[in-house]
DSSP file (Angstrom, degrees, kcal/mol; ACC not computed):
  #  RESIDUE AA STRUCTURE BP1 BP2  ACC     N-H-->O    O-->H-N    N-H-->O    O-->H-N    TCO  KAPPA ALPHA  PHI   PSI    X-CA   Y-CA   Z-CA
    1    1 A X              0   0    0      0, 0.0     5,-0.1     0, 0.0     0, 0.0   0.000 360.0 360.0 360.0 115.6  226.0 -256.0  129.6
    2    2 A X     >  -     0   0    0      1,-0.0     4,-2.7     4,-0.0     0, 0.0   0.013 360.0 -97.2 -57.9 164.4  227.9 -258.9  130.9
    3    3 A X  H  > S+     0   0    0      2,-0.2     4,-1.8     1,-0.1     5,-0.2   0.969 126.5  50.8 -45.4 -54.5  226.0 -262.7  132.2
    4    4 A X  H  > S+     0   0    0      1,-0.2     4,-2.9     2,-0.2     5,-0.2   0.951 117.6  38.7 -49.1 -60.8  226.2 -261.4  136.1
    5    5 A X  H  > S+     0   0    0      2,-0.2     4,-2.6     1,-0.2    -1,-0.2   0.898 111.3  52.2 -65.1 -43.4  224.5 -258.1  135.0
    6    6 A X  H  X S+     0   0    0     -4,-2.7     4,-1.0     1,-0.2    -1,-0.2   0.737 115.0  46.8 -82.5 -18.3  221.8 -259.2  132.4
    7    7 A X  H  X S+     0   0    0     -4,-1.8     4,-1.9     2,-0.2    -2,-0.2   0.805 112.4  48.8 -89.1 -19.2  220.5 -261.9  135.2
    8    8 A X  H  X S+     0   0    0     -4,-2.9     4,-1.8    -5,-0.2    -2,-0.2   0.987 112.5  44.7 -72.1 -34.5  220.5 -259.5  137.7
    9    9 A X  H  X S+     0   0    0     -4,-2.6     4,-2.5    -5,-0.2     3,-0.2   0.896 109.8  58.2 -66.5 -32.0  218.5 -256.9  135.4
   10   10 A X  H  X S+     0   0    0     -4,-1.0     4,-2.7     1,-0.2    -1,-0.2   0.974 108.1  49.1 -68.5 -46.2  216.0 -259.9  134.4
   11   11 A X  H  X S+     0   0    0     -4,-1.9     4,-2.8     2,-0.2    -1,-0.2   0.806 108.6  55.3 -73.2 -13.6  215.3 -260.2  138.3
   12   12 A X  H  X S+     0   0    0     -4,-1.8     4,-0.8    -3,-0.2    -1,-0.2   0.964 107.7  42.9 -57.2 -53.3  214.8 -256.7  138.4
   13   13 A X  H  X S+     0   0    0     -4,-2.5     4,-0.8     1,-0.2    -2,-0.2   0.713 110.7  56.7 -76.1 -14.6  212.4 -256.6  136.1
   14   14 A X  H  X S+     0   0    0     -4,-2.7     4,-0.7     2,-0.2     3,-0.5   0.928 111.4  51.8 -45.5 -53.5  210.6 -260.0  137.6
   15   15 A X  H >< S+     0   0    0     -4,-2.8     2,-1.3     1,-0.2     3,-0.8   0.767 126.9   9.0 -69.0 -93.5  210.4 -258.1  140.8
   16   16 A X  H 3< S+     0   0    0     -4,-0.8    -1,-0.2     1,-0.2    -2,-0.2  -0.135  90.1  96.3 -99.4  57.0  209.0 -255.0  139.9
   17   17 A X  H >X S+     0   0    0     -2,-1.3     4,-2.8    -4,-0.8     3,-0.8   0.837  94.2  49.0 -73.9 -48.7  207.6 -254.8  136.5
   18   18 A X  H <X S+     0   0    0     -3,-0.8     4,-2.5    -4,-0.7    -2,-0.1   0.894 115.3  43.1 -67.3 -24.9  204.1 -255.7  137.8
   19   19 A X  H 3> S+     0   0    0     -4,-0.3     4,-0.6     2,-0.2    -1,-0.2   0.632 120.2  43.2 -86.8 -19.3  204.2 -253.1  140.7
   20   20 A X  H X> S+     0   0    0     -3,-0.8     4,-2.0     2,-0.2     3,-2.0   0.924 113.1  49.2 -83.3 -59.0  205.7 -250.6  138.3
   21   21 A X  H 3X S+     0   0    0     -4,-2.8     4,-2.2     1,-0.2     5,-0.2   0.849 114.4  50.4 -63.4 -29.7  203.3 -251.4  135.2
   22   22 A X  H 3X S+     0   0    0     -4,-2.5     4,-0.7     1,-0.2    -1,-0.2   0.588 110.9  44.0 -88.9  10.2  200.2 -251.1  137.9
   23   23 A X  H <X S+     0   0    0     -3,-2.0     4,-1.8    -4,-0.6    -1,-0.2   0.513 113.8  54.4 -68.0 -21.5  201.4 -247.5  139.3
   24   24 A X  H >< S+     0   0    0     -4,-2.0     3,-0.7     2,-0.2     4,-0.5   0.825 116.0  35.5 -88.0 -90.6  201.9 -246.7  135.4
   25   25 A X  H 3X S+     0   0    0     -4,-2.2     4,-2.5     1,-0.3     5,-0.2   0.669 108.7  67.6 -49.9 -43.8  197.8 -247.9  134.5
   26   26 A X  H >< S+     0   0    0     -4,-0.7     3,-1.7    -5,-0.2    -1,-0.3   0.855 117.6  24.3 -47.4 -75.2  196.9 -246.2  138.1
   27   27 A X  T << S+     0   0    0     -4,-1.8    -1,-0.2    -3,-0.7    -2,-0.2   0.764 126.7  37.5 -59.8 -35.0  198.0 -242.8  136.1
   28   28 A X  T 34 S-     0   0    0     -4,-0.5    -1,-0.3    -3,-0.2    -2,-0.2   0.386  87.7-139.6-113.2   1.3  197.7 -242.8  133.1
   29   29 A X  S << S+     0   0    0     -4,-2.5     2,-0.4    -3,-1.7    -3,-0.1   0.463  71.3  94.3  63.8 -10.5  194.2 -245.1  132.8
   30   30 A X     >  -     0   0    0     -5,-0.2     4,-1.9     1,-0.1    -2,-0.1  -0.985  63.6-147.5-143.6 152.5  195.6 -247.0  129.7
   31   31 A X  H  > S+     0   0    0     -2,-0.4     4,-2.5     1,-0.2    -6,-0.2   0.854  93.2  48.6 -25.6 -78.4  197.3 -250.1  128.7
   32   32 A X  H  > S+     0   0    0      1,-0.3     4,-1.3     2,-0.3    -1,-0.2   0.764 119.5  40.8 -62.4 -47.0  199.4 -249.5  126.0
   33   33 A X  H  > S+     0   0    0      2,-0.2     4,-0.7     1,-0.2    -1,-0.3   0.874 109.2  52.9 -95.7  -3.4  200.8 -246.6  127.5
   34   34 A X  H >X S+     0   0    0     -4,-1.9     4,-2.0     1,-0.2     3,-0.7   0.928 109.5  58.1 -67.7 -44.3  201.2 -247.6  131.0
   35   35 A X  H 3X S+     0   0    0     -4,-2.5     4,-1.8     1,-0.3    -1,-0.2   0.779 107.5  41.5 -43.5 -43.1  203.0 -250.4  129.3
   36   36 A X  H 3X S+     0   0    0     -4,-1.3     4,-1.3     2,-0.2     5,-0.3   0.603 113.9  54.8 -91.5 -19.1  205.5 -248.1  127.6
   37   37 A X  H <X S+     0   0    0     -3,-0.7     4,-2.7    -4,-0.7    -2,-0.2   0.933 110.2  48.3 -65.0 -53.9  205.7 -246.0  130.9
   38   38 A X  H  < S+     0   0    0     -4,-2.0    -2,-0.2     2,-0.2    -3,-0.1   0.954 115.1  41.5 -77.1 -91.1  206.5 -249.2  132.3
   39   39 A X  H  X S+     0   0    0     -4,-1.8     4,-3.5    -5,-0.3    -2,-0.2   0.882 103.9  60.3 -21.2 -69.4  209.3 -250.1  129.4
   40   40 A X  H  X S+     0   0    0     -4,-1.3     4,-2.5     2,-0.2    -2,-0.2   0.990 107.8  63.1 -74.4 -59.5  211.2 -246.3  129.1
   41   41 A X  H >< S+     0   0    0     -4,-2.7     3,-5.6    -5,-0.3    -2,-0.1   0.380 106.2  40.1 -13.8-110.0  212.0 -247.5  133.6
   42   42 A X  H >> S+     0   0    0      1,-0.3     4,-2.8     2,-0.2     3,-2.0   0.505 112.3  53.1 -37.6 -52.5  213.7 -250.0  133.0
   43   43 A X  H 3X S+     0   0    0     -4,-3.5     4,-2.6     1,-0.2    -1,-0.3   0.896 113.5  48.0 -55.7 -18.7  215.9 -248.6  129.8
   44   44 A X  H << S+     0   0    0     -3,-5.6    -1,-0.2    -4,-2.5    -2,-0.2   0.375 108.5  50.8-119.1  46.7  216.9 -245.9  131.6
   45   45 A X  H <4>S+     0   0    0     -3,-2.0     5,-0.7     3,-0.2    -2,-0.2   0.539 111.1  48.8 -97.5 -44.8  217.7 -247.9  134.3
   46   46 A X  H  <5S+     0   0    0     -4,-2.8    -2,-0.2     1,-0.1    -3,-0.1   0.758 119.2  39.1 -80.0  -8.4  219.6 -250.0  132.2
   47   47 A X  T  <5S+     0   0    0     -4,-2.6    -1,-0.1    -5,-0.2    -3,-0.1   0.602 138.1   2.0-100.5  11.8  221.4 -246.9  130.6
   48   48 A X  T   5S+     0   0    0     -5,-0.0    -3,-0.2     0, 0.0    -2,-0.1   0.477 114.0  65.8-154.9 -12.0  221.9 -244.9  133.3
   49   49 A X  T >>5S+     0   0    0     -7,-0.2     4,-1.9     1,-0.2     3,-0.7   0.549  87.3  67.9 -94.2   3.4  220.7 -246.2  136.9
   50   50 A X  T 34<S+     0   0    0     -5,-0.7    -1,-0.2     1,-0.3     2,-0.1   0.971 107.4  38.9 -77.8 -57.1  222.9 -249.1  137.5
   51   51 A X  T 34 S+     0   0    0      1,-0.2    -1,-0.3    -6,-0.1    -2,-0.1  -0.336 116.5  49.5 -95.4  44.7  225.7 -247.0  137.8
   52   52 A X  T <4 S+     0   0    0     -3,-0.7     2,-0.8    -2,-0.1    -2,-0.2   0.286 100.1  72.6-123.4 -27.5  223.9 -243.9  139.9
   53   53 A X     <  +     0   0    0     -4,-1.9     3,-0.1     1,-0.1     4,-0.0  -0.327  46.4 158.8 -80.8 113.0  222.2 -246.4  142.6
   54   54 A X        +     0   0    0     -2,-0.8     2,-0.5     1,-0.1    -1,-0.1   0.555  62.1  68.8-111.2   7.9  224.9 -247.7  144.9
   55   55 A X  S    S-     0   0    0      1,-0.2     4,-0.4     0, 0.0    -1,-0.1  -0.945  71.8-150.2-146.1 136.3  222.3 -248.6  147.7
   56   56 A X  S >  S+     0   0    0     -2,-0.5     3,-2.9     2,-0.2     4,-0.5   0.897  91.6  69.2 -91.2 -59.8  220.2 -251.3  146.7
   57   57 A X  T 3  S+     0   0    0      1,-0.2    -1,-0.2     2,-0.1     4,-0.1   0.422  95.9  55.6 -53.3   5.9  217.3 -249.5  149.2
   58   58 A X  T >> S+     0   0    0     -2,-0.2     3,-1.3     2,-0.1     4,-0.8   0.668  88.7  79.1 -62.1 -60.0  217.0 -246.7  146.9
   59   59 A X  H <> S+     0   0    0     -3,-2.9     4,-2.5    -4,-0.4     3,-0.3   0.774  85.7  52.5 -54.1 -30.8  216.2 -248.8  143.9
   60   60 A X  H 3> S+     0   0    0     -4,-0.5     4,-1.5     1,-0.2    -1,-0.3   0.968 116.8  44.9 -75.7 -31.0  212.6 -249.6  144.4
   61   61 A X  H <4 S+     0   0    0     -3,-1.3    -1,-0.2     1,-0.3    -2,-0.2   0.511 112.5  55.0 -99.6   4.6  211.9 -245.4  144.8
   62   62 A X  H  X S+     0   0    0     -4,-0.8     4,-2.5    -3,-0.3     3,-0.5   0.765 101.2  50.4 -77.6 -33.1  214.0 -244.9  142.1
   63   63 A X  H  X S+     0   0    0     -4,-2.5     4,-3.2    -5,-0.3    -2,-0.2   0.967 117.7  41.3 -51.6 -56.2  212.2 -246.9  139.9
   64   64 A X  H  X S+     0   0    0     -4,-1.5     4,-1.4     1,-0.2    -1,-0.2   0.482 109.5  54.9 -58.1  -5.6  208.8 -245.1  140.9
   65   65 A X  H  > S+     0   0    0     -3,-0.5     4,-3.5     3,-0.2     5,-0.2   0.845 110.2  50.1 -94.6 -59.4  210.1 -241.7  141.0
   66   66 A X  H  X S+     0   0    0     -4,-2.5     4,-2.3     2,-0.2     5,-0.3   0.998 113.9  46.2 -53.0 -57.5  211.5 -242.4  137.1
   67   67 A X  H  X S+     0   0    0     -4,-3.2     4,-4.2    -5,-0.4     3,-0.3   0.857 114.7  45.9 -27.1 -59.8  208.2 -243.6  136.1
   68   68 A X  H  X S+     0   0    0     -4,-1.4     4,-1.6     1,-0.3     5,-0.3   0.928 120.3  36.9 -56.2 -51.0  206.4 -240.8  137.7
   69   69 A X  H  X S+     0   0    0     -4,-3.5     4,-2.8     1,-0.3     5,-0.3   0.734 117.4  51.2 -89.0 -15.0  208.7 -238.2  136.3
   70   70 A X  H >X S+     0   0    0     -4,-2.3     4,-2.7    -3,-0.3     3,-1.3   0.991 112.1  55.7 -73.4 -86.5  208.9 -240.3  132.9
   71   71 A X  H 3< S+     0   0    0     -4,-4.2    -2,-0.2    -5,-0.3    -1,-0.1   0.677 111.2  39.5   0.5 -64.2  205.0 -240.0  133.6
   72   72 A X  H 3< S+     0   0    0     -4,-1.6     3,-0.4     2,-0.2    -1,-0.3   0.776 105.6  61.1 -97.2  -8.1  205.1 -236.2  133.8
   73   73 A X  H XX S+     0   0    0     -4,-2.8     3,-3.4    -3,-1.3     4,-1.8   0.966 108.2  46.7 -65.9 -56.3  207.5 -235.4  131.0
   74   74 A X  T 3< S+     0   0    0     -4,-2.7    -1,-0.2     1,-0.3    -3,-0.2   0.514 106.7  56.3 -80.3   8.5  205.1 -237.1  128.4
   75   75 A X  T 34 S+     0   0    0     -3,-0.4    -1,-0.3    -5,-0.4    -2,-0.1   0.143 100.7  53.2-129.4  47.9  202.2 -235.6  129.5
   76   76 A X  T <4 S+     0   0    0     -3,-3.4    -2,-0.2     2,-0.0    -3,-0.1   0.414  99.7  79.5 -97.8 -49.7  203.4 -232.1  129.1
   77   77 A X  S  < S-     0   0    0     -4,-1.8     2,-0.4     1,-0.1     0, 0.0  -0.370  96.9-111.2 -54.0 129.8  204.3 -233.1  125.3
   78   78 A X        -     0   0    0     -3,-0.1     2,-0.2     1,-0.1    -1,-0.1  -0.542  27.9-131.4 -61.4 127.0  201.4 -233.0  123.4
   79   79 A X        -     0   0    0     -2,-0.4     8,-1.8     8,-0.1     2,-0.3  -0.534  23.3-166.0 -96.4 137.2  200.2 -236.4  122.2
   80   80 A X  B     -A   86   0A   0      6,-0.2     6,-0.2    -2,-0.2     5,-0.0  -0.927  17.5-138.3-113.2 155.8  199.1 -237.2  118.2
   81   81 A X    >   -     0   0    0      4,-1.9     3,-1.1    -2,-0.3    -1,-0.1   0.130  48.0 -74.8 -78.0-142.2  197.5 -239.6  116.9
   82   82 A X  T 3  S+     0   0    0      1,-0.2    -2,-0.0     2,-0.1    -1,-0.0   0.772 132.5  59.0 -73.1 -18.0  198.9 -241.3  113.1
   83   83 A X  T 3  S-     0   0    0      2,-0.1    -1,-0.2     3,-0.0     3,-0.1   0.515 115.7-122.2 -48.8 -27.5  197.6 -238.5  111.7
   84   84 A X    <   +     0   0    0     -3,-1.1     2,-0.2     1,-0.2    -2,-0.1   0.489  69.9 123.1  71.2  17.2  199.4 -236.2  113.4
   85   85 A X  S    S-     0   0    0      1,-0.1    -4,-1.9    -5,-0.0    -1,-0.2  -0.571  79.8 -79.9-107.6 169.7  196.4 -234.4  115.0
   86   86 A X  B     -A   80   0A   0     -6,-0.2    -6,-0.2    -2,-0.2    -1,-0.1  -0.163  53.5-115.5 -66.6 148.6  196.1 -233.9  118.5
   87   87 A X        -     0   0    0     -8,-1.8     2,-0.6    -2,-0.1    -8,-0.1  -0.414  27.7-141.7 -68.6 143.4  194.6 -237.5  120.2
   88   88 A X        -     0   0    0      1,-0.0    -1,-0.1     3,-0.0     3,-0.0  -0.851  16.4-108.0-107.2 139.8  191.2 -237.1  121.8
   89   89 A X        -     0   0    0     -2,-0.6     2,-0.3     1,-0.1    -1,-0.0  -0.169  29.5-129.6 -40.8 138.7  190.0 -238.9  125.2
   90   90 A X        -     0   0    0     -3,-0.0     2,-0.7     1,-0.0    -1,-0.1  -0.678  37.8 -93.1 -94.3 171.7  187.8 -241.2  124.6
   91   91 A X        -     0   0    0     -2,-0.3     3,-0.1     1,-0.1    -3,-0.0  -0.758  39.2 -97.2 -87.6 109.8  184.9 -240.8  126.8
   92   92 A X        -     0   0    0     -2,-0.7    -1,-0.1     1,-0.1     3,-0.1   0.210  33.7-120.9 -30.4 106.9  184.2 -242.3  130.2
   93   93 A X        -     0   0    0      1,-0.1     2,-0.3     0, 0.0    -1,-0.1  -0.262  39.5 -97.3 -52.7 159.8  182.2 -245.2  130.5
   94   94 A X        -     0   0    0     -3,-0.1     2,-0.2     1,-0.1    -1,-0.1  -0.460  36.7-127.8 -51.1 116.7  179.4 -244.8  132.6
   95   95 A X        +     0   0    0     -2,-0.3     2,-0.4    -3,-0.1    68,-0.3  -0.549  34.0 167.9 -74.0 141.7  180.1 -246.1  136.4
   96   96 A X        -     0   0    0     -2,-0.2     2,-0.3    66,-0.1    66,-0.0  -0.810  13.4-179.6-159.5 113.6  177.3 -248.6  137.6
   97   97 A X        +     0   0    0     -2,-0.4     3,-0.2     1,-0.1    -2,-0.0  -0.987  31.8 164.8-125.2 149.2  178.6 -250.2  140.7
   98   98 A X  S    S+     0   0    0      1,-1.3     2,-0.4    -2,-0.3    -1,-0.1   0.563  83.8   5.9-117.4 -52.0  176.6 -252.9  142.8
   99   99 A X  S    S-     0   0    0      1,-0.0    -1,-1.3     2,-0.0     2,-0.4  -0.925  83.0-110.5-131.2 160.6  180.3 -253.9  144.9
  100  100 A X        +     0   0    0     -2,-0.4    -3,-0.0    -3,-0.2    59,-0.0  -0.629  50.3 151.2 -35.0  29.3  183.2 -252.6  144.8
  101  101 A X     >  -     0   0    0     -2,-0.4     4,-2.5     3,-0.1     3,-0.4  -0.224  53.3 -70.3-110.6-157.9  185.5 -254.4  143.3
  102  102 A X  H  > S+     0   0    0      1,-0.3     4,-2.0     2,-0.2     5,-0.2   0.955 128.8  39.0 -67.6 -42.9  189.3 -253.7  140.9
  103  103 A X  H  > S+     0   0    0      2,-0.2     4,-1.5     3,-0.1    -1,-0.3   0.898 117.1  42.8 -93.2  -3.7  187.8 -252.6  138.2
  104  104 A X  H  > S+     0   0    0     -3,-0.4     4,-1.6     2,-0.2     3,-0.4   0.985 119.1  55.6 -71.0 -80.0  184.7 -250.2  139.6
  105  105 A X  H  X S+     0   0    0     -4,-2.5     4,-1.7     1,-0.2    -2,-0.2   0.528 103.7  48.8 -57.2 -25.4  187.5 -249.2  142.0
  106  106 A X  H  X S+     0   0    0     -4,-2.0     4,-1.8     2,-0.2    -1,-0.2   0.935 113.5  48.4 -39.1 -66.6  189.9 -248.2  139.1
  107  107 A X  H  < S+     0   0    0     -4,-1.5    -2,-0.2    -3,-0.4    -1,-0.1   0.696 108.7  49.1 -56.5 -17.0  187.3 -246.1  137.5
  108  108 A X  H >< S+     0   0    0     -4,-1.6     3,-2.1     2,-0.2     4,-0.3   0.867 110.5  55.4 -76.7 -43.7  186.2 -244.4  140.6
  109  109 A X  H >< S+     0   0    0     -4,-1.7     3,-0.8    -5,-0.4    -2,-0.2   0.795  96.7  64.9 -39.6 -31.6  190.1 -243.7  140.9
  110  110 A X  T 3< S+     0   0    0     -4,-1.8    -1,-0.3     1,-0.2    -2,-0.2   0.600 102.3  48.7 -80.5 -14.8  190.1 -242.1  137.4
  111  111 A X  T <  S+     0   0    0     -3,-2.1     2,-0.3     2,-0.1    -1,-0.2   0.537  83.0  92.3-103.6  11.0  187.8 -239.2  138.7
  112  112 A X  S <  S-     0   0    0     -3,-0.8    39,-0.0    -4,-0.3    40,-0.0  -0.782  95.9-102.3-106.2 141.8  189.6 -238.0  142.0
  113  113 A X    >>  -     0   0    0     -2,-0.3     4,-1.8     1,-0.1     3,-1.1  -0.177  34.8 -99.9 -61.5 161.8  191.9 -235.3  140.6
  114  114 A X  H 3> S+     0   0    0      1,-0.3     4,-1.6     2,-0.2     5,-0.3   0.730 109.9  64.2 -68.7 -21.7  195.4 -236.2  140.1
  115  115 A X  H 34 S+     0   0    0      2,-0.2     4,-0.5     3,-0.1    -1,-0.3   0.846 113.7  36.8 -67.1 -13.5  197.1 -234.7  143.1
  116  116 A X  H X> S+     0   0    0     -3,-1.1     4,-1.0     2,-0.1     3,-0.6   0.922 115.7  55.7-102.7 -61.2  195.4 -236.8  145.1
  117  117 A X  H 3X S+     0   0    0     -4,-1.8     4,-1.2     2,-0.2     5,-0.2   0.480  93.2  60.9  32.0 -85.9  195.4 -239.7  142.9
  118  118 A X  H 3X S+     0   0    0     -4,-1.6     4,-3.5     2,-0.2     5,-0.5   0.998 115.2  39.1 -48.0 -77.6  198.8 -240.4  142.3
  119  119 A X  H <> S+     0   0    0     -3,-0.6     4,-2.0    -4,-0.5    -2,-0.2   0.721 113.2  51.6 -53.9 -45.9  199.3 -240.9  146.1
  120  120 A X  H  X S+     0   0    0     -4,-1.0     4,-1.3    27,-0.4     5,-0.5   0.908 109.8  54.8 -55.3 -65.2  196.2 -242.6  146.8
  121  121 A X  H  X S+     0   0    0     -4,-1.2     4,-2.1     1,-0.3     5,-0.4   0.992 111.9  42.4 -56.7 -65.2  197.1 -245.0  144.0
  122  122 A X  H  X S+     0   0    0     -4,-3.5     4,-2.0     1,-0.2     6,-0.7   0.938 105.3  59.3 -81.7 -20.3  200.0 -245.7  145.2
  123  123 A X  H >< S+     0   0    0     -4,-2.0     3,-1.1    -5,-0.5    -2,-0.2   0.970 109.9  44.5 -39.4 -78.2  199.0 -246.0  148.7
  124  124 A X  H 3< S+     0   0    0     -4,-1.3    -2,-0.2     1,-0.2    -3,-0.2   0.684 102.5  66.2 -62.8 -41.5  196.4 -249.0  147.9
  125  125 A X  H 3< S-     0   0    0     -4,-2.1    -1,-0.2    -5,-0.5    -2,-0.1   0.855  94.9-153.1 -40.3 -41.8  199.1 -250.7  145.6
  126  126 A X    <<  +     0   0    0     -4,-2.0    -2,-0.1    -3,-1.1    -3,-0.1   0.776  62.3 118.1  63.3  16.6  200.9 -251.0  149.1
  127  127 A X        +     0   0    0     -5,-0.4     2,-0.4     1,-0.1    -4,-0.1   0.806  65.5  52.0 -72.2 -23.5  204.1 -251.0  147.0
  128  128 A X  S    S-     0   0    0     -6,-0.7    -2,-0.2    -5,-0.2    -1,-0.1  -0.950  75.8-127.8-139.7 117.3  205.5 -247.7  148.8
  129  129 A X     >  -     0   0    0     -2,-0.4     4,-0.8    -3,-0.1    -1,-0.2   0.357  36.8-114.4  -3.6 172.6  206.0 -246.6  152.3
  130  130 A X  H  > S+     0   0    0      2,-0.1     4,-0.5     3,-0.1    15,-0.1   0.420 126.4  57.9-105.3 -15.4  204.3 -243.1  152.8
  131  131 A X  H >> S+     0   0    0      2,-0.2     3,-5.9     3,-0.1     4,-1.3   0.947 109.4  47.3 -76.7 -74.1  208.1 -241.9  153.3
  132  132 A X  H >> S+     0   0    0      1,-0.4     4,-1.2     2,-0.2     3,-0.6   0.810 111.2  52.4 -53.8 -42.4  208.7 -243.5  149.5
  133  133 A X  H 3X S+     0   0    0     -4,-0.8     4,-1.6     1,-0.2    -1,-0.4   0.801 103.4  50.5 -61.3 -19.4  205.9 -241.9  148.2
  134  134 A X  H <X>S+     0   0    0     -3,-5.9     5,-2.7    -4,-0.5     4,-0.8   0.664 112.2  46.5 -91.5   2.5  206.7 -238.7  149.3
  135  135 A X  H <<5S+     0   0    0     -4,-1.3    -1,-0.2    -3,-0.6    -2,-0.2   0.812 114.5  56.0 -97.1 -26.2  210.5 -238.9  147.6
  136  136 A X  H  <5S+     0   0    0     -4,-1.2    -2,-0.2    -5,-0.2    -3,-0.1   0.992 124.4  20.9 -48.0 -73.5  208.3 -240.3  144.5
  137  137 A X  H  <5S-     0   0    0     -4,-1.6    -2,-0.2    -5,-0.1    -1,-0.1   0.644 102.1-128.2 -82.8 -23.3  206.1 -237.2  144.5
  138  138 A X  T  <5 +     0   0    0     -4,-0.8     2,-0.3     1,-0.3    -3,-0.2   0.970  65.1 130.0  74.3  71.2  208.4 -235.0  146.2
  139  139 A X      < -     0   0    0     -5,-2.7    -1,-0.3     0, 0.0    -2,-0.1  -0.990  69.1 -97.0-171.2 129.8  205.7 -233.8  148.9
  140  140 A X    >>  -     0   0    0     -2,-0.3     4,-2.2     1,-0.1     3,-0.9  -0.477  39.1-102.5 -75.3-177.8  206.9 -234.1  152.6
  141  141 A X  H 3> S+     0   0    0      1,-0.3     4,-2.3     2,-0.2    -1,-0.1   0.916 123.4  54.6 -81.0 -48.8  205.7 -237.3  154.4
  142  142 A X  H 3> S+     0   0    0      2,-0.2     4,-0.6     1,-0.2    -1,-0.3   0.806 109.3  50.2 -60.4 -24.0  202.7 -235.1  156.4
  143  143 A X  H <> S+     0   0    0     -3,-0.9     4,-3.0     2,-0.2    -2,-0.2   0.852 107.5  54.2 -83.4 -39.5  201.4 -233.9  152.8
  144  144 A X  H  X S+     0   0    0     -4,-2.2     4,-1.1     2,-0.2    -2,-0.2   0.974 110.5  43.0 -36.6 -88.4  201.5 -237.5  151.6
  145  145 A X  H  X S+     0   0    0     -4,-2.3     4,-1.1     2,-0.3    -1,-0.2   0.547 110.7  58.2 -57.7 -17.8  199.3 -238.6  154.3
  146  146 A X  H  X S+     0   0    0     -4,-0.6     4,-3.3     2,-0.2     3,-0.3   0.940 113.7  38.6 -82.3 -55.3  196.9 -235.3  153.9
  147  147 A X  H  < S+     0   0    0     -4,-3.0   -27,-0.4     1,-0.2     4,-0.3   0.453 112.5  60.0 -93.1  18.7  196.1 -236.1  150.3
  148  148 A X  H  X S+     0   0    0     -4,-1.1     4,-3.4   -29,-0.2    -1,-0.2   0.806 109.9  43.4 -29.9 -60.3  195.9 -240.0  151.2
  149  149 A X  H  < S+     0   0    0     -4,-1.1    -2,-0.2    -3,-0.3    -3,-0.1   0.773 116.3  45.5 -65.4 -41.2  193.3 -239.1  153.4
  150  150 A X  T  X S+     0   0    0     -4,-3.3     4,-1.2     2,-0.1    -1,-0.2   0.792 107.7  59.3 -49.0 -45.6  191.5 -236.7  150.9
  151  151 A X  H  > S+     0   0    0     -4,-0.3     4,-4.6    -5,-0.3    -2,-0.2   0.923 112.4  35.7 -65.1 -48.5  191.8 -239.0  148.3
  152  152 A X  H  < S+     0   0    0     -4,-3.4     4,-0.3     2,-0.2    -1,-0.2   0.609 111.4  56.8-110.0  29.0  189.9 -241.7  150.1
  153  153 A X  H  4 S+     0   0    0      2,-0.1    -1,-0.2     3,-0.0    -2,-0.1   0.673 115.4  41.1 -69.3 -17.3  187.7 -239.6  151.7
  154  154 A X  H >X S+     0   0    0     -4,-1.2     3,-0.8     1,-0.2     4,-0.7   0.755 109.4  63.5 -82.4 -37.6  187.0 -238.5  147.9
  155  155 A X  H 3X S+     0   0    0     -4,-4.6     4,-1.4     1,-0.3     3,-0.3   0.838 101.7  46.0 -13.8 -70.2  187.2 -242.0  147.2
  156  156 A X  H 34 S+     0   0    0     -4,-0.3    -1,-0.3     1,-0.3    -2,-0.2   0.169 106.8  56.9 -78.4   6.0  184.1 -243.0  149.3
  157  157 A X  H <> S+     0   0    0     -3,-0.8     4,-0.8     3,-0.1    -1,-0.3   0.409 104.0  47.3-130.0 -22.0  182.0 -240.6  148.2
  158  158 A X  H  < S+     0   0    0     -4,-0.7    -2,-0.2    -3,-0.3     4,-0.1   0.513 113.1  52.2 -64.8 -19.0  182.1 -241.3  144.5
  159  159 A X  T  < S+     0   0    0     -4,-1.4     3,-0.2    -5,-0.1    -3,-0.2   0.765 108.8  51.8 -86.5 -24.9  181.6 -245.1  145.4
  160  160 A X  T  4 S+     0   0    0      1,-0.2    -2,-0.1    -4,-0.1    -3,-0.1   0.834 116.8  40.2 -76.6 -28.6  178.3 -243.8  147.6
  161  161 A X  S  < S+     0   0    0     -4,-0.8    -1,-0.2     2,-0.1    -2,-0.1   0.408  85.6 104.8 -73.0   0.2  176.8 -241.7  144.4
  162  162 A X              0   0    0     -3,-0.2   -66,-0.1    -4,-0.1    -3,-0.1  -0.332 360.0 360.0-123.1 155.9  177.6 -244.0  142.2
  163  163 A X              0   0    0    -68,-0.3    -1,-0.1    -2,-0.1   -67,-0.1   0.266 360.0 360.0 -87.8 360.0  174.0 -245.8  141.4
């Protein structure tokens, strides 16, 4: 990678590493691997997306598109722990919300099944167009906007049960 090339990739990743790494925790509910979600972008951006993007307005819904699909390749693969046995979930804390705020709204997020989810997550990130989400997800633009609308009708109604 030449000077020219390694500052432009540094300013890539300034701009959207945080917007990437918080669509990666929206799915996947942990750090460490949203982090690594977050990481595997950007190498194969640097080994392979530099020279397939030729329209710079492309690049932010390529970036999310890799993640996601990054996203769904590893969690078809069955995950071990050091052991080598399969990892178990750890168990959901208990929700006790008084307000509303990022992290009672992350954990209410974590129960809305994932189709809706995904979109919804990235919706409220307010990184993505509803057009960009639906080339993210692959969903036309009117199916986008139906499980938006599901999602935070489903949304509101786990934040009203909620004790």
């Amino acid at each position: 990678m030449s000077r020219s090339q390694s500052l432009n990739f540094k300013n890539l990743v300034e701009t959207y590493h945080a917007s990437l790494y918080r669509f990666a925790y929206s799915l996947t509910n942990d750090e460490h691997i949203a982090c690594d979600l977050t990481q595997h972008t950007f190498f194969i951006y640097a080994n392979k997306g530099a020279a397939a993007i030729s329209n710079s307005a492309k690049l932010k819904p390529w970036l999310f598109t890799t993640l996601y699909h990054e996203y769904l390749r590893q969690r078809a693969a069955p995950r071990l722990d050091p052991l080598g046995t399969p990892a178990k979930k750890a168990p959901a804390a208990a929700m006790q919300l008084s307000t509303l705020d990022g992290a009672s709204a992350a954990r209410a997020l974590e129960k809305i099944e994932e189709k809706l989810r995904t979109p919804l997550a990235l919706y409220y990130l307010r990184e993505l167009s509803l057009r960009e989400i639906a080339e993210v997800i692959d969903l036309p633009v009117s199916e986008v906007l139906n499980r938006v609308a599901l999602g935070k009708t489903r949304l509101q109604q786990i934040t009203a049960d909620s004790p």
